[in-house]
C-alpha positions in Angstrom: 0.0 0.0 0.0 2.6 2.3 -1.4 2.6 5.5 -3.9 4.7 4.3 -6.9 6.4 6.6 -8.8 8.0 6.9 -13.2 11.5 5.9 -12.7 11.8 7.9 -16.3 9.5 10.8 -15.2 11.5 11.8 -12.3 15.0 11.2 -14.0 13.7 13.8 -17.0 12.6 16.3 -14.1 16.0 15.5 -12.1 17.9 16.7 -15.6 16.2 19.5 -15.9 16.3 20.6 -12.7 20.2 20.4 -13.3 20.0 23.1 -16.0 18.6 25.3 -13.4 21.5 27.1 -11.8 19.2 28.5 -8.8 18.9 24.8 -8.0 21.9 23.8 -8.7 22.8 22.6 -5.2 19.6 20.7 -5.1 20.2 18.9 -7.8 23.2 16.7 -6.4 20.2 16.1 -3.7 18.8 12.3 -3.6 15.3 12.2 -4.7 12.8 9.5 -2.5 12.1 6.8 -5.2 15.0 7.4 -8.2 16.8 4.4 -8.5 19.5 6.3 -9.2 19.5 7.6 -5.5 19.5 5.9 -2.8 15.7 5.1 -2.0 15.2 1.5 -1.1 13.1 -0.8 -3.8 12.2 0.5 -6.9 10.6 4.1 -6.9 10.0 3.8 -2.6 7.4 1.3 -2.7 7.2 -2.4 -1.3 4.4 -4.9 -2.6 4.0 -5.8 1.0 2.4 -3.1 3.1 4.4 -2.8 6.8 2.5 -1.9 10.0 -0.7 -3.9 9.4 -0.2 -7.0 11.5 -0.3 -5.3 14.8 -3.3 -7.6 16.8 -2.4 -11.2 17.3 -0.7 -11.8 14.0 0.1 -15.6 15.0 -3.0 -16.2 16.4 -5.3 -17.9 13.6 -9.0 -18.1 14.1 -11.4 -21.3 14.4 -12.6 -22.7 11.6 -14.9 -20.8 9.4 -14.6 -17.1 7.2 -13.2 -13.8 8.2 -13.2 -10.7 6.6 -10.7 -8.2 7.4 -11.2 -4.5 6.7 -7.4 -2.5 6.9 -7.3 1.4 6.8 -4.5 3.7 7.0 -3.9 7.3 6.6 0.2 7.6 6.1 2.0 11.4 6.7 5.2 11.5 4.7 7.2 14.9 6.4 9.9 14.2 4.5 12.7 12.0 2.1 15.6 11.2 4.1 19.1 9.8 2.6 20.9 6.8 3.5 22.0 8.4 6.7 18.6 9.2 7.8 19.4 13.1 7.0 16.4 15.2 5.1 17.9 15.3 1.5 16.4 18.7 1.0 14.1 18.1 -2.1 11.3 19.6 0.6 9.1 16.3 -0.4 5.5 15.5 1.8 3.5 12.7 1.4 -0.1 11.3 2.2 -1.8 8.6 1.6 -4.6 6.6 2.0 -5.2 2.9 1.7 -8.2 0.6 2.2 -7.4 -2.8 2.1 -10.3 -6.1 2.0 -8.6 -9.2 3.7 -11.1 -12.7 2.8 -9.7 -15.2 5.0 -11.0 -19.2 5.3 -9.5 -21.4 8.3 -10.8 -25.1 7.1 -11.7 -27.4 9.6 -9.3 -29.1 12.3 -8.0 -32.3 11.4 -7.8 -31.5 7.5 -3.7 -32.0 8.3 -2.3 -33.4 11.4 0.4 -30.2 11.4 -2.5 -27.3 12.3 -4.6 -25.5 10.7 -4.8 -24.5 7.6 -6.3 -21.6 6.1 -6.2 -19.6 2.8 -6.4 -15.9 2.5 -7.2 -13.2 -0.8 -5.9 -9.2 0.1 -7.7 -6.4 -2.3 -6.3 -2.9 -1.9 -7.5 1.1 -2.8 -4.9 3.3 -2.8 -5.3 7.3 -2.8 -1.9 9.1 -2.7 -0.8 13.2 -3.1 2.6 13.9 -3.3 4.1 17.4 -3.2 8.3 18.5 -4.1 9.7 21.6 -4.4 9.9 23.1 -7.6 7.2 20.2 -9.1 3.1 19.9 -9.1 1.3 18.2 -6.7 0.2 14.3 -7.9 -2.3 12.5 -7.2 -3.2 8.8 -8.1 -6.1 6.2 -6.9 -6.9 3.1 -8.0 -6.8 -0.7 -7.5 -3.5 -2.4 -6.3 -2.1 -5.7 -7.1 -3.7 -8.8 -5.2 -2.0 -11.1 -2.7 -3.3 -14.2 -1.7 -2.0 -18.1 -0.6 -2.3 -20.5 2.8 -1.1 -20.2 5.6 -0.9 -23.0 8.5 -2.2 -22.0 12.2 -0.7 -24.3 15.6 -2.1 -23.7 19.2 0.3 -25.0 21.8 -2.0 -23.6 25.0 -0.4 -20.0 25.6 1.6 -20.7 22.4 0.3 -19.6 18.8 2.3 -19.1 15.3 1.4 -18.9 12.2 3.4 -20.1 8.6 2.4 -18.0 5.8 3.2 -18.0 2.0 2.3 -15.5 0.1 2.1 -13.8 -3.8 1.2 -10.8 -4.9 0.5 -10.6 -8.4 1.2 -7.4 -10.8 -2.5 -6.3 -11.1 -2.7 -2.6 -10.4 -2.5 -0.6 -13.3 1.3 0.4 -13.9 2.9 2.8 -16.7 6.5 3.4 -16.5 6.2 6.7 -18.1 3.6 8.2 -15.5 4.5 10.1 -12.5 2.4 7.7 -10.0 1.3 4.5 -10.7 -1.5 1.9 -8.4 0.6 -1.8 -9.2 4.4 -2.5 -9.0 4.2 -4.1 -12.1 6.4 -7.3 -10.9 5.5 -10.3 -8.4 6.3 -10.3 -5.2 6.8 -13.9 -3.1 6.8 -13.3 1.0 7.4 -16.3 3.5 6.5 -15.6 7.0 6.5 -16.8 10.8 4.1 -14.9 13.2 3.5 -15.7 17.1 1.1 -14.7 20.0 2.1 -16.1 22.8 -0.2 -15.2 26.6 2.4 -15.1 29.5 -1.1 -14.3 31.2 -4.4 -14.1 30.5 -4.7 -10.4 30.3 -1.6 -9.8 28.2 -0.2 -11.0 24.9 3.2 -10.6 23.5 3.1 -10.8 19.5 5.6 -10.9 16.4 5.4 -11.4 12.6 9.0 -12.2 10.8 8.8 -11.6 7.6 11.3 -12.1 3.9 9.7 -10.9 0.7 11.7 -11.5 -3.0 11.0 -8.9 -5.7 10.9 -10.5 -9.5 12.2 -7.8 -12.1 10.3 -5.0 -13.7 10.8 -5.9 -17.0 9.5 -2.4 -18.3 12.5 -0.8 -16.1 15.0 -3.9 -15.8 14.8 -3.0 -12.3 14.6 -5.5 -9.4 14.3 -4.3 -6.1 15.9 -5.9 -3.4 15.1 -8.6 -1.0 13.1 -6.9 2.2 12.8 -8.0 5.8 9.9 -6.9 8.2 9.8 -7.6 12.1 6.2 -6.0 13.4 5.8 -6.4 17.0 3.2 -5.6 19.6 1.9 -6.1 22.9 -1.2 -6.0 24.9 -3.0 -5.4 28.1 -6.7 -6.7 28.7 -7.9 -4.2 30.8 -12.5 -5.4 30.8 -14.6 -6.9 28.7 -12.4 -7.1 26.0 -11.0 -3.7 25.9 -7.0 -3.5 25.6 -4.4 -1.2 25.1 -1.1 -1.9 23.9 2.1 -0.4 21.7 3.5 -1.9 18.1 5.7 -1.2 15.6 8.1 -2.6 12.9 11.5 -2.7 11.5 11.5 -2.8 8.0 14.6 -3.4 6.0 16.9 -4.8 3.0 19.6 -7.9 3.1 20.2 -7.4 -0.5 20.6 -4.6 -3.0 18.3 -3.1 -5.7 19.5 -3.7 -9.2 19.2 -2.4 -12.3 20.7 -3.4 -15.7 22.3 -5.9 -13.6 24.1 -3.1 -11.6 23.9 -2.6 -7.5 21.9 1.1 -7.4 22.6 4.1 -5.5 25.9 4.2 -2.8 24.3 1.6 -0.4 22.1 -0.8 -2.7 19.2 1.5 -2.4 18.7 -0.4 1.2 15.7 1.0 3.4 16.2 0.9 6.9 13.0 1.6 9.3 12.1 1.6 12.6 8.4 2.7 14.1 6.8 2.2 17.6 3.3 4.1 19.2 0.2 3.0 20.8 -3.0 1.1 20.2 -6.0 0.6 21.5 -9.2 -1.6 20.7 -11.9 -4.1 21.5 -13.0 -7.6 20.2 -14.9 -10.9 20.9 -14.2 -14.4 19.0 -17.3 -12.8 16.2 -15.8 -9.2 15.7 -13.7 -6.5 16.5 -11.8 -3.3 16.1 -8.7 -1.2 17.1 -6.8 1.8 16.2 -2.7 2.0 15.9 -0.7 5.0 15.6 3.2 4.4 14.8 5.9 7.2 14.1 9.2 6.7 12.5 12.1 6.6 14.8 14.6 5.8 12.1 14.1 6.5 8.8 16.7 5.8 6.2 16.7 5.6 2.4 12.8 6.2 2.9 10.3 8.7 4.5 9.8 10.4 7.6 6.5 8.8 8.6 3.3 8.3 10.7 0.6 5.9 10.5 -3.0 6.0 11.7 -4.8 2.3 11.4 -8.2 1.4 12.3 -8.8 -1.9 11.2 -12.3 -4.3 11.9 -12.8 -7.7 11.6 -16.0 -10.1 11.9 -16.7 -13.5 11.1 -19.4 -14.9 9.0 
């Protein structure tokens, strides 16, 4: 649930801006998703949105079907380099993303490991982003679909969760337009989540997660492998009510390439760290909470916050 951005758009504004001697020092400036500088993946984005598994993530429900209703409102304040330092460029961002999660656990005993369950994630995205010396630009749309299984095991206080997922190019992409609604390449993610109740009115929670980019054949660009580590935990407090903090650390092990070349000084790596409250209340049928995280390191990326309220009910 990113803003995508023309890899050739930007690099045609980023000449012409050096023809400009008034902005002459600006120009040497790293733009927030050129390849060419040193913003992690390809134009900023991730096909995997971070900050979304906050509540239970390796918990898995009973049998039966879930839908999942994901919205965030994301404050970009600024691109910062690959030390974390504004680059100058005088960039904001906001966005808005609704996300539909269909989720069916099949009955117990279908396979003696756990559970296993199968999910489908549909996405709206709505993004403005402003630059000095460049018009504001919008885009909405449709992003690319994820879906796959995923296996659930309850070991008493003990929960986790295996997931494999795809996410398939979908969202409409054109390399030569300033913002774009799909990546326009596949993404594969393999993950381990856990809950795990030291007592009954608290719950300590992760989600490890590895996601491999395929190329962008309309940009021979491939982004990276990323990391994510969300974590959370939560107090009971009455009748369901809790309140809790998460966050995540979001990150590269591998460097973007293009034409077969590392890009930018440091691989175009992204390194993120968030934390910040939550708040919420559920029952085994339905629920709903609200999350609030604010960057505390921000490298190769944006300066950011996040405000979630997600719902979920069963049917």
């Amino acid at each position: 649930m990113a803003t995508f951005y023309s890899t050739r758009y930007l690099s045609q504004w980023r000449i012409k801006m050096r023809s400009c001697r008034a902005c002459g020092a600006l120009s040497v400036a790293l733009l927030w998703c050129l390849p060419a500088a040193s913003y992690a993946t390809e134009n900023g984005g991730s096909v995997v949105p971070v900050g979304v598994q906050s509540m239970l993530p390796g918990l898995l429900m009973p049998a039966g079907n879930y839908l999942y209703n994901y919205n965030a409102w994301v404050n970009g304040f600024s691109a910062r380099d690959e030390h974390g330092n504004d680059n100058g460029m005088g960039m904001t961002m906001a966005t808005q993303a609704h996300a539909f999660r269909l989720l069916h656990v099949a009955d117990p005993g279908l396979i003696e490991a756990g559970n296993l369950a199968f999910e489908a994630n549909f996405v709206y995205t709505r993004t403005s982003l402003d630059m000095d010396y460049m018009d504001k630009s919008t885009s909405s749309g449709l992003s690319d679909i994820t879906f796959g299984p995923s296996l659930g095991r309850h070991f008493g206080a003990y929960n986790d969760i295996f997931a494999l997922l795809v996410t398939a190019p979908t969202g409409e992409y054109d390399k030569n337009r300033l913002a774009n609604n799909g990546r326009n390449y596949w993404g594969i993610q393999a993950s381990w989540a856990w809950t795990w109740y030291p007592r009954r009115d608290v719950d300590i929670s992760g989600l490890a997660k590895i996601v491999y980019n395929t190329r962008n054949e309309d940009t021979d660009y491939q982004s990276g492998i990323e990391t994510n580590l969300e974590y959370s935990a939560n107090y009971y407090f009455a009748q369901g009510f809790f309140v809790g903090v998460s966050g995540f650390w979001h990150s590269q092990i591998s460097d973007d390439k293009q034409h077969n070349r590392s890009v930018g000084a440091n691989g175009n790596r992204i390194n993120e760290l968030t934390l910040g409250p939550q708040l919420g209340w559920g029952t085994p049928r339905y629920g709903a909470y609200f999350s609030w995280k604010r960057s505390l390191l921000s490298e190769n990326t944006m300066d950011i916050s996040q405000l979630w309220l997600n719902t979920f009910i069963a049917f």
